[in-house]
C-alpha positions in Angstrom: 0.0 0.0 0.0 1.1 3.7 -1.1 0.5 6.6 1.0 -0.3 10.1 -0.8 1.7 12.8 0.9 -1.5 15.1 2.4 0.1 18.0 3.9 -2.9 18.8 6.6 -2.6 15.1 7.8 1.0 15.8 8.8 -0.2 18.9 10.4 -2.6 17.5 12.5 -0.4 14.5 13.4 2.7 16.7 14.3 0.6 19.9 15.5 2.8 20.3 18.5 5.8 21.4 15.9 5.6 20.2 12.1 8.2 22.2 10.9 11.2 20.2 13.4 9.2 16.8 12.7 9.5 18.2 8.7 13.6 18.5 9.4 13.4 14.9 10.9 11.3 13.3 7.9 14.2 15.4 5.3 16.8 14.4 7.5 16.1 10.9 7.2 15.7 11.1 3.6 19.1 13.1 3.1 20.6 10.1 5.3 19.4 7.7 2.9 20.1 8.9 -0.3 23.7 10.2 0.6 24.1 6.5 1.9 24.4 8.0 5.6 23.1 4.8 7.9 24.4 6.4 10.7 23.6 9.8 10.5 25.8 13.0 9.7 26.8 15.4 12.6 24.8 18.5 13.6 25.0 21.0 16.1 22.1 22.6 17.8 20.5 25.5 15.9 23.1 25.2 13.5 23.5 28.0 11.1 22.8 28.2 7.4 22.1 24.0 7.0 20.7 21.5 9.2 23.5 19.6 9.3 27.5 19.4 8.7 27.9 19.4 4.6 28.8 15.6 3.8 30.6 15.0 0.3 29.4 12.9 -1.9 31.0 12.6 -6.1 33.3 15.6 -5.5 30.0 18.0 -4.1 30.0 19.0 -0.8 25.8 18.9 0.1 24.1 20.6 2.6 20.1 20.5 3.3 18.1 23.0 4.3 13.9 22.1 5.2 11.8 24.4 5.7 7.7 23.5 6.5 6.2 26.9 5.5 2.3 28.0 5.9 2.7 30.3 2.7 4.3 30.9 -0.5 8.0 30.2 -1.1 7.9 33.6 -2.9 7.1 35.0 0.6 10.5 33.8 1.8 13.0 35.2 -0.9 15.0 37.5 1.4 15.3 34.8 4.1 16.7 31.8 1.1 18.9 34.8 0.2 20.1 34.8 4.0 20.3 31.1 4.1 22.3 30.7 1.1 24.9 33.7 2.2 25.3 32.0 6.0 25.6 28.6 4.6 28.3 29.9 2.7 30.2 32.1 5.3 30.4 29.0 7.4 31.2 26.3 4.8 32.9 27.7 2.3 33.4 24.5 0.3 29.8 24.0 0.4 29.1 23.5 -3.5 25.6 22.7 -3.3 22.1 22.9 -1.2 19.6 20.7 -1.2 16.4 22.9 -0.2 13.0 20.6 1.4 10.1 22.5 1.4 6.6 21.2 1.6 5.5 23.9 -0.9 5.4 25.2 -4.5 7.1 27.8 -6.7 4.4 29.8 -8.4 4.8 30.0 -12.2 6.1 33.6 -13.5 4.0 36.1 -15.2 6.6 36.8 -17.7 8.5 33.4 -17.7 8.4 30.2 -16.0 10.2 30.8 -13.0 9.1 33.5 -10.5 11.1 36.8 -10.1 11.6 35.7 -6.2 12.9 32.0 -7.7 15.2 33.9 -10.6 16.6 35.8 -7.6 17.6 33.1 -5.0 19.4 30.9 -7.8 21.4 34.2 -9.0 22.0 34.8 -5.6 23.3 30.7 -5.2 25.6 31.5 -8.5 26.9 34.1 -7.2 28.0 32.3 -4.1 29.1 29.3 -7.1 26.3 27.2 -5.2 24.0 24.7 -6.5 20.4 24.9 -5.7 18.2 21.9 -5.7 14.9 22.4 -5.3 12.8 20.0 -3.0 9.5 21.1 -3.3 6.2 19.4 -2.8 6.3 17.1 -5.5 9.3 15.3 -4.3 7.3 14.0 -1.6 5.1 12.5 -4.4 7.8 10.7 -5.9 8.7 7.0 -6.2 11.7 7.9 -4.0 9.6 8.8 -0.8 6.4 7.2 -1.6 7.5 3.5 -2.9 11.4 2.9 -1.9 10.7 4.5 1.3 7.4 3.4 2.1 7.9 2.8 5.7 9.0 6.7 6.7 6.4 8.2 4.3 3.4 6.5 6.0 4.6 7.1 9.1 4.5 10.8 8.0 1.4 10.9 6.3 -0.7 7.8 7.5 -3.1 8.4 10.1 -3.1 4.5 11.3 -0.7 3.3 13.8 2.3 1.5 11.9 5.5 0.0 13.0 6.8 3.5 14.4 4.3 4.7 16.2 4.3 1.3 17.7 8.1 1.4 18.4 8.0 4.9 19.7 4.9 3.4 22.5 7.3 0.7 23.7 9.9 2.9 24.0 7.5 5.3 26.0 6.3 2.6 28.0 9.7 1.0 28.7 10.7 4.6 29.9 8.0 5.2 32.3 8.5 1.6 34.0 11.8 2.3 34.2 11.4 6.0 35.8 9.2 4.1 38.4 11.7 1.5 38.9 14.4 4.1 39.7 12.5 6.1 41.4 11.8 3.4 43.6 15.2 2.4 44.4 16.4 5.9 44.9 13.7 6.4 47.8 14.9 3.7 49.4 
C-alpha cells in the first residue's frame, strides 16, 4: 500500500511542531540517499544547513527544510540569507539541497518566478548549487514506494511499525522511571 503525501494530515499528526518533525522526515531522507546509515553530525541550531555538509562525487551537500504556511515567494529574502550564511560558514559548500513542503508559483513573464530567478542568482553568485525539493518530491517514487515505511509514518493516520516502536519505548521509559525512582527512595 502507497501513502499520498497530504500535507494537513502531517499537520494534524505533528501539531505540536511540524516544521522540526518536517527537518526529521528530510533528515532521514538526506541520510538515505547520501548513503548515511548512521547519521551526519549536527550542532544545535546550527547555522545556514541543518546539518555538517557531507561529500558525496566531489560535491559537498548541505540540506536546508523548511515546512512553511505560505508561499515560497514569501521567503525570498530569508533563502537569500540562508544561502549567504551557509556559505560564510562552509565555504566549500558546492551545493544545497532545499526541502520545502511547498510550490514555486509560475512567473508572469516566464516560468520561473522573479523571487525564484533571484535566490538561484544569488546561489551563482556564491558558485552554489540549488536543488529544489519542493512538494512534489514527496510524491515521488523515492519517498512514496522505496521508502514506504518513513512516508506513511509521516502521512498515515493508522498506527504502523513507528508509532508502535515509539509506545514501547515510552512505555519502557516510564517503567523504568518508576523502577528508579523506587530504588532511589529507598
Amino acid at each position: 500500500m502507497i501513502t499520498k503525501p497530504d500535507w494537513n494530515i502531517f499537520k494534524a499528526k505533528f501539531s505540536d511542531n511540524p516544521q522540526s518533525y518536517f527537518e526529521w522526515f528530510c533528515y532521514l531522507l538526506f541520510c538515505i540517499e547520501f548513503g548515511l546509515p548512521l547519521g551526519t553530525f549536527r550542532y544545535k541550531n546550527q547555522s545556514g544547513i541543518e546539518t555538517n555538509p557531507v561529500t558525496h562525487e566531489n560535491e559537498v551537500v548541505g540540506w536546508q527544510a523548511k515546512f512553511y504556511e505560505t508561499t515560497l515567494s514569501g521567503h525570498k529574502i530569508d533563502l537569500m540569507e540562508m544561502l549567504k550564511k551557509s556559505k560564510g560558514n562552509y565555504p566549500n559548500l558546492t551545493k544545497i539541497i532545499f526541502f520545502t513542503n511547498q510550490e514555486w508559483g509560475q512567473g508572469r513573464l516566464q516560468n520561473d518566478s522573479e523571487a525564484k530567478l533571484a535566490v538561484e542568482k544569488e546561489a551563482d553568485k556564491l558558485k552554489i548549487q540549488i536543488e529544489w525539493r519542493t512538494a512534489s518530491y514527496f510524491e515521488s517514487p523515492f519517498v512514496i514506494i522505496e521508502n514506504k515505511l518513513i512516508s506513511q509514518y509521516f502521512f498515515g493516520l493508522k498506527k504502523n511499525i513507528m508509532d508502535s516502536i515509539i509506545d514501547m519505548r515510552r512505555h519502557t521509559e516510564s517503567l523504568l522511571l518508576e523502577v528508579q525512582t523506587s530504588m532511589s527512595t529507598k
